[in-house]
C-alpha positions, 0 to 999 in steps of 0.5 A: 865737316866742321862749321856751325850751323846757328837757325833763329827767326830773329836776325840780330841773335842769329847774327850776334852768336854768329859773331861770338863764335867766329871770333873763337875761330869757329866757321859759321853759317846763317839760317833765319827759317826751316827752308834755309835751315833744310837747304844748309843741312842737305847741301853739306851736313855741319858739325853742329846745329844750333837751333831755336825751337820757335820760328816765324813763318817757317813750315816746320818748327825747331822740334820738327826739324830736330826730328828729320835731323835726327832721322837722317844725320843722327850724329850731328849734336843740335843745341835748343834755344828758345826764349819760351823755355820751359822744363817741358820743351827742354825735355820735349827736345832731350827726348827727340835727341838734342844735345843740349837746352839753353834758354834765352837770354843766354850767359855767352860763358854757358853757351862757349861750354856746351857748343865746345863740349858738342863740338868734342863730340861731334868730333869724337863721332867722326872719329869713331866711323873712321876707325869702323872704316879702317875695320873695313879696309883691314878685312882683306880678301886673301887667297890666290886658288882658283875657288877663291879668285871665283869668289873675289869676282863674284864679290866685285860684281855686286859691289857695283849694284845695290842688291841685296846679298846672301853669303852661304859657307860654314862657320869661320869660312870668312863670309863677313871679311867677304860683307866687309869687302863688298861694303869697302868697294861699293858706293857705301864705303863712307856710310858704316858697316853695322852688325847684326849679331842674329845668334847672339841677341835673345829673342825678347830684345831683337827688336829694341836692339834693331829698331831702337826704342823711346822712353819717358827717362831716356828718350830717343835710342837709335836701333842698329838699323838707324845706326846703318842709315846711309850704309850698310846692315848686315845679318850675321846667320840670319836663320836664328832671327826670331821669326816675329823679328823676320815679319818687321823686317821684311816690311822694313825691307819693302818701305825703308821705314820702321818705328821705335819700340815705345815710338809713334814717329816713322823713322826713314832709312837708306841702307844696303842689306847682307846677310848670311848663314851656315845652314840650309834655309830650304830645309829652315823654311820647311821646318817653319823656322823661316819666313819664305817671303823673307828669304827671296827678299834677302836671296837675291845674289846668293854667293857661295863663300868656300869652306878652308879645305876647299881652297887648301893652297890659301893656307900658307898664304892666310898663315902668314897674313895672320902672323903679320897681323899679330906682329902688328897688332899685339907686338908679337914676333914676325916669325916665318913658316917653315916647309914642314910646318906649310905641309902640315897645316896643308893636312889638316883638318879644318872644322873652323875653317878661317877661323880655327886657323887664324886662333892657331897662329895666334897660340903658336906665337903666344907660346913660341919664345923664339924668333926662328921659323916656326917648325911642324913640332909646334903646331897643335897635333889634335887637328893633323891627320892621323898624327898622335903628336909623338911621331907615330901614325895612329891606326884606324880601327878599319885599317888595323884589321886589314892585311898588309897589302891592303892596308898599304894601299888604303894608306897610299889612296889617303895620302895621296888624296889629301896631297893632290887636294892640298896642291889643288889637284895640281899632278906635278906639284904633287909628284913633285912633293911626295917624290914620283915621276908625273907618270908613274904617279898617274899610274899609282893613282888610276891603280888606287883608283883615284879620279882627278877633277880638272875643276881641281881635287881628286876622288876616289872612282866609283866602280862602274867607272873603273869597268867603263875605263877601258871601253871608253879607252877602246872606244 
């Protein structure tokens, strides 16, 4: 996309502008009234427009077309010219988003500069969605566990529809890399991935922020709903939208159309919606903080997207994607992760899930000065289990007060617990790493009594279960 694309009624301008500019080695195309001019912008969107505001014999003038222009390829500069220039049409067409005004007759020098500098911008816009593209392509899905690989599929599954998506999960378990690779895999990856940060827009400005206004002084201001015409808008947590906001939206839902704030003009849209959220819409809606109707426009495909400590055996995978993401993007060293350090990491607690773990990478590497593995001892100790960060295992209160053999035997159920989920309820992996015969460790585990899942993980067995044990063994 980068030809010109000059509308006029009058065949001698449009032919002379058409000249000048090849002649400066721009690509050209002719129009001479608002169906030709529709029929050029439709077949291939150019980098440019340059447009007369009056045309004979044409069902739309230049200001109408400007606005469907506008409606649909927002980013393509369009330049007014007119030979009835007057103040008020140059600031009719500002208003309606044109680049430039330039009135007929027209200084050939005038002209060269502002199609150069629109033409710059054009460009600049192109390059800005390719780097919001290239944001998408990093937001890799990493993981091997068999919970991760469920979601992957899931995720593949809609990439081919147009549904609508709700991702559930907690905070930082990576529910937008999950929109992002939706968006990178269906038929919208070359429209843009626009965000919309529900918690972070007070109430007051949701809607000039989504829907975009017009002003007298500044015109026409594209919302981020315009912003994603032809790709993809995306509600981050969802369930702090105000709910007037939640109203507009679900009618933007059902017609694909809106109105700026300030606005009269219907602004048509073609987009794809995800949302997202960490909390249980049921219960938001029963406390009237969220629209029924909304949330079954927005629920069609609900995916679970899980939390860090159920796909533990990821970690030392997502560590050390994380490691080459600093190295590439900060230039920070490229250090490997040592066993001890992999083990810990598996232990820990998680509250930030992703998140929490990919800023732990990051302040390891800016504090390490060394290019040597990165050892257990370095990672922060507030977030391990039962560690006080010299060496020593901090008591509970609970397990303080017990006697030695029942302490001995609450420490062993824990730590076996937390090793089994950390190997993904994988027995001889575990027995491997903690040093048991796979037997013998089946039987410690059924003496502690502790349940493995063939779904992965382990629990600890209710009582009733362990008196039914031996009749279902009898039986």
């Amino acid at each position: 996309m980068s030809d010109i694309l000059i509308v006029d009624d009058e065949r001698d301008i449009r032919e002379l502008i058409g000249d000048i500019l090849e002649d400066e080695g721009f690509t050209i195309r002719l129009a001479g009234n608002s169906n030709e001019a529709m029929a050029e912008i439709n077949s291939e969107p150019p980098a440019l427009i340059i447009l007369d505001i009056w045309l004979k014999d044409s069902k739309m003038d230049g200001i109408d077309i400007l606005k469907t222009v506008k409606r649909d390829n927002p980013d393509i500069p369009v330049v007014i010219i007119s030979g009835h220039g007057n103040i008020e049409i140059a600031v009719a067409a500002i208003r309606q988003g044109a680049y430039d005004f330039i009135e007929k007759p027209f200084n050939i020098d005038q002209l060269l500069v502002v199609i150069r500098r629109a033409m710059e911008t054009s460009r600049l816009r192109r390059e800005n969605h390719k780097l919001k593209r290239r944001e998408a392509d990093v937001a890799e899905m990493i993981g091997d566990s068999p919970v991760y690989r469920n979601l992957v599929s899931q995720l593949d599954k809609v990439t081919k529809s147009n549904g609508r998506v709700m991702l559930t999960g907690p905070a930082g378990c990576g529910k937008e890399v999950a929109a992002r690779y939706i968006h990178a895999n269906s038929g919208r990856a070359q429209g843009p991935f626009v965000t919309v940060n529900c918690a972070g827009v007070t109430p007051e400005s949701m809607e000039e922020v989504l829907f975009g206004r017009e002003t007298a002084d500044r015109g026409v201001e594209p919302g981020l709903l315009e912003q994603a015409h032809g790709g993809i808008v995306y509600f981050d947590e969802v369930a702090d939208m105000p709910l007037g906001t939640q109203s507009k939206i679900l009618r933007v839902l059902v017609d694909q159309q809106f109105t700026r704030v300030g606005g009269q003009d219907k602004v048509r849209v073609d987009l794809r919606v995800i949302s997202s959220t960490n909390r249980d819409l049921a219960a938001e809606i029963e406390a009237g903080r969220f629209r029924q109707e909304l949330f079954h426009r927005l629920n069609v495909v609900p995916i679970a997207v899980p939390s860090l400590e159920d796909r533990r055996e990821d970690i030392a995978m997502l560590a050390e994607h994380f490691i080459a993401l600093c190295h590439k993007g900060q230039g920070l060293p490229r250090r490997a992760l040592s066993e001890d350090a992999i083990a810990l990491l598996q232990t820990m607690v998680w509250p930030g899930n992703v998140r929490q773990l990919k800023n732990l990478i990051e302040r390891v590497l800016i504090l390490g000065d060394s290019t040597d593995p990165i050892e257990a001892g370095e990672l922060p100790q507030e977030t391990a289990r039962g560690g006080d960060g010299e060496g020593r295992v901090v008591l509970s209160g609970t397990l303080a007060t017990m006697p030695l053999r029942e302490a001995r035997e609450a420490f062993e159920r824990e730590y076996l617990l937390t090793q089994i989920n950390r190997f993904g309820g994988n027995i001889s992996r575990t027995a491997n790493f903690v040093g048991m015969e796979r037997s013998a460790l089946h039987r410690k585990l059924k003496s502690l009594g502790v349940v493995t899942s063939a779904k992965g993980g382990a629990r600890i067995a209710h009582v009733d279960e362990e008196e039914a044990e031996p009749e279902r063994q009898s039986a």
